[in-house]
C-alpha positions in Angstrom: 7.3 -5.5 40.9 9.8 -3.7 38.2 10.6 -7.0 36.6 6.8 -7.2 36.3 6.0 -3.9 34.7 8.9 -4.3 32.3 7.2 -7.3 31.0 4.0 -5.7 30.4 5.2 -2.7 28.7 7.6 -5.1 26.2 4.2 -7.1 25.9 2.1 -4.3 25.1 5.1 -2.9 22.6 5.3 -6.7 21.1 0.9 -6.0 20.8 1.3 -2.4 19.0 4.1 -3.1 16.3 2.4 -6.6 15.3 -0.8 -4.2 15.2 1.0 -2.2 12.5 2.8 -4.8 10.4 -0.4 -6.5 10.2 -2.3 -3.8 8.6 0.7 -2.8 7.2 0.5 -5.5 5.6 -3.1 -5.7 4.6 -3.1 -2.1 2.5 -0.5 -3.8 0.6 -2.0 -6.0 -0.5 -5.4 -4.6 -1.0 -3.3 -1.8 -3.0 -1.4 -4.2 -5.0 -4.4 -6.6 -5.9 -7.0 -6.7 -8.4 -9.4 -7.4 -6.0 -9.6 -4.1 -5.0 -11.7 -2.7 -8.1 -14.4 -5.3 -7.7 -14.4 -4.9 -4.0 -15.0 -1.2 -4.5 -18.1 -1.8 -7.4 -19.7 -4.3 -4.9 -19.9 -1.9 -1.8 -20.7 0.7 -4.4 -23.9 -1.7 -6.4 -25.2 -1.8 -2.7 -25.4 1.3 -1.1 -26.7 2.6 -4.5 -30.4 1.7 -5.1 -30.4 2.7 -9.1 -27.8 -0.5 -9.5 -30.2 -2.9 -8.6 -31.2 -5.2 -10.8 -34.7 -6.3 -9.9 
């Protein structure tokens, strides 16, 4: 019964740090990319109705 709720915590540890080094990870990148600047006028152009162009 230990053995088995040792395994489940290291599991659920193993689950949390892969959690964090993937987004970790992911604002890296999105910090250190050009993408970032057109990502932000897209979401921007659609929540605003005046940058429509039709």
């Amino acid at each position: 019964m230990l053995a088995a709720f040792k395994e489940s915590i290291v599991m659920f540890v193993t689950v949390l740090l892969t959690c964090f080094a993937c987004l970790a990870y992911c604002a890296q990148r999105l910090e250190s990319s050009e993408y970032t600047g057109t990502l932000l006028v897209y979401f921007g152009a659609a929540h605003d109705p005046t940058d429509r162009l039709i």
